[in-house]
N, C-alpha and C positions, 0 to 999 in steps of 0.2 A: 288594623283597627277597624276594619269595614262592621264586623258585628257591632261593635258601639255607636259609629258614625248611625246606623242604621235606627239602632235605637232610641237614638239623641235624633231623629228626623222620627221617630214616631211618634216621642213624646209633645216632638214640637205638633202634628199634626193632632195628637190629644187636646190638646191646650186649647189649638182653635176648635178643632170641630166636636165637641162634646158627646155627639151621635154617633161620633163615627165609627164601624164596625174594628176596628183595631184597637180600640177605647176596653181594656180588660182588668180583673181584676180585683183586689178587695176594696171595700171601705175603710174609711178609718175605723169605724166601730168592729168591723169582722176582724182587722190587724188586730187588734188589741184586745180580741178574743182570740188570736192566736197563738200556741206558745212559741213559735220560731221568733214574733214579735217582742215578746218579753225575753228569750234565751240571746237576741242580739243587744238587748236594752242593757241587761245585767253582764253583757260580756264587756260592753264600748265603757262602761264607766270607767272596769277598771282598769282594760287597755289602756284608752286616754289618760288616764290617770300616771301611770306608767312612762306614757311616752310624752305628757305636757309636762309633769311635774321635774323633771332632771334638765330641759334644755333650756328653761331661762336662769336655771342655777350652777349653769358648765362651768362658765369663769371660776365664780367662788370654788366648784367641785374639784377643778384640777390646780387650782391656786392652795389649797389644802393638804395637796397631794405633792405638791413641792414644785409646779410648776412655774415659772415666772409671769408676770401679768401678758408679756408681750406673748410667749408661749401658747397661754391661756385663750388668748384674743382669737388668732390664727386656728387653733384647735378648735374652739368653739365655732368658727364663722362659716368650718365645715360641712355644719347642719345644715346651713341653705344648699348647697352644692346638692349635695345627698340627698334631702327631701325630692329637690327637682328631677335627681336620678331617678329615684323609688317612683315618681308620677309615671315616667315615661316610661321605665320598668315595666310596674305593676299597671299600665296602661295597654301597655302590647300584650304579654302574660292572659293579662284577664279575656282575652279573645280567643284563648288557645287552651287554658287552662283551666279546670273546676273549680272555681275562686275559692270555697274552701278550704279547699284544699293548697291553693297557692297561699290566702291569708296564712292559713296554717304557718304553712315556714317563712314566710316571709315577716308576718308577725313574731317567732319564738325565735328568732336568731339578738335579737337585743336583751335577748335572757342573757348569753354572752357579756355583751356589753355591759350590763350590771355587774358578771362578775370580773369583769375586767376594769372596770372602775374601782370596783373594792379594794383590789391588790395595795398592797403598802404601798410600794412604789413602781407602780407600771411605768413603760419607756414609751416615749412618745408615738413609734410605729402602734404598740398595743392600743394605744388612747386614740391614735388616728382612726384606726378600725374599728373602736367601740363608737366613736361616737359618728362615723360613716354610716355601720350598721342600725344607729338608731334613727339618725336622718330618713332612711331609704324607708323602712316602718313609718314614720310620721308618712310619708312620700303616697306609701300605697294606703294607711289607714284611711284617711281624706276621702278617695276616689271610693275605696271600697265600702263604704256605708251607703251609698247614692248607687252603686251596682247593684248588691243584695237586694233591697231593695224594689229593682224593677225586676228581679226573677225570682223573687218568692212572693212578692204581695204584686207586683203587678203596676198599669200605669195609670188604672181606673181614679184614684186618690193619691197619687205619688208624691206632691207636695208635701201633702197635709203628713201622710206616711212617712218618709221623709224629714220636714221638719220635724215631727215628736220624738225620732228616734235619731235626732242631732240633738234634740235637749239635753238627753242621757249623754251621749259624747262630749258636750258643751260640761255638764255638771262636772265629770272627770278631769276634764284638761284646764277647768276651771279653778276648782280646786289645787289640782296635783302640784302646782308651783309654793303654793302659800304650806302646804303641810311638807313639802322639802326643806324649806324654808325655816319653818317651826322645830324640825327634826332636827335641823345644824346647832339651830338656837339653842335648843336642851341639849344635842348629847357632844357637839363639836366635830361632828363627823352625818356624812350622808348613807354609812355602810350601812346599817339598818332600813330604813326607807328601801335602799335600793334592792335588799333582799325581799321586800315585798315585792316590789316593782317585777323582782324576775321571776319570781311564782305567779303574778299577777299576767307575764307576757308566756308564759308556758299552758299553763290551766287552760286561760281563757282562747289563746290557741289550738288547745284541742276541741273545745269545746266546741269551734265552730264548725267542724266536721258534724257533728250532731244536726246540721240543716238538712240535708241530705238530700236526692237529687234536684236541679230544678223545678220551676213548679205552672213555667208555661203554659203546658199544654192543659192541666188543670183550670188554670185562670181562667184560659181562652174561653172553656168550654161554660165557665158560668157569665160568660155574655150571654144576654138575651135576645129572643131574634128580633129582628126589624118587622 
């Protein structure tokens, strides 16, 4: 993890020294004339979406499914384990790997888990691995929105950059619980919802290939001189 360590001590040196020749990057206003900005804005909604909206309604989800409450409990309590996997995971990974490329699979593998929830009556090992695989996604989504980030826009406005483009992930995983929610209430069943959910964690998977390579050495090069 020394590449991030590295860049979690340059940001902190941005922070203080606002001059300082490592200080690279856009603004907010150049991000938000950028399309890679907008193409991660519209991807996190519906991700988030996806992956807030099923895990505060596992109990009920697998309790539907024939599971018994005590069942239900244990099943669901999996998701922290998992998540904290997916951090340390997708936290080594992203030093080694083209994060989009890792988001890629690492994000489209709980398309699975969607359709392994849907099943009439899945056995508990299925359920175990569906809702592992969605944990480890919640795990690395977190980290990976604060990574992109500093390698395509840079660490000149990284806050600012940053927070706007956690609204968009904010609006999705905000939602996504209460329209699960509303889907059970109409039709007695999460199988719908959840089909969206795995078109939503496939698409918007690829989609993030479309960033293309990093954008460093560009950044750097619109510092201005001392």
């Amino acid at each position: 993890m020394a590449d991030k360590a590295a860049r979690v001590a340059e940001l902190g040196r941005a922070s203080r020294h606002p001059s300082h020749r490592g200080v690279y990057g856009l603004t907010l206003a150049q991000a938000l004339a950028d399309w890679r900005f907008w193409l991660l804005a519209f991807i996190f909604v519906p991700l988030s979406f996806a992956i807030g909206g099923p895990i505060p309604n596992l109990e009920t989800l697998l309790e539907s499914k024939g599971f018994g409450i005590g069942q239900a409990i244990v099943l669901a309590s999996m998701v922290g384990y998992a998540v904290f996997a997916g951090r340390l995971i997708g936290g080594y990974l992203l030093d080694h790997i083209w994060a989009p490329l890792l988001a890629c699979v690492m994000l489209m593998l709980p398309a699975a888990s969607m359709l392994m929830f849907q099943a009439p009556s899945p056995t508990y090992l299925e359920i175990a691995i569906a809702v592992t695989l969605l944990g480890v996604a919640a795990g690395i989504e977190y980290d990976l929105i604060a990574y992109l980030v500093s390698r395509y826009f840079g660490i000149r406005n990284y806050a600012a950059i940053y927070g706007t483009l956690y609204a968009f992930f904010a609006l999705g995983a905000g939602f996504g619980p209460a329209v699960y929610g509303w889907a059970f209430e109409a039709t007695g069943s999460y199988d719908d919802i959840m089909m969206w959910s795995m078109y939503a964690f496939i698409f918007c998977s690829l989609a993030l290939l479309l960033l293309g390579r990093y954008r460093d050495e560009e950044l750097r090069q619109m510092v201005p001189e001392d």
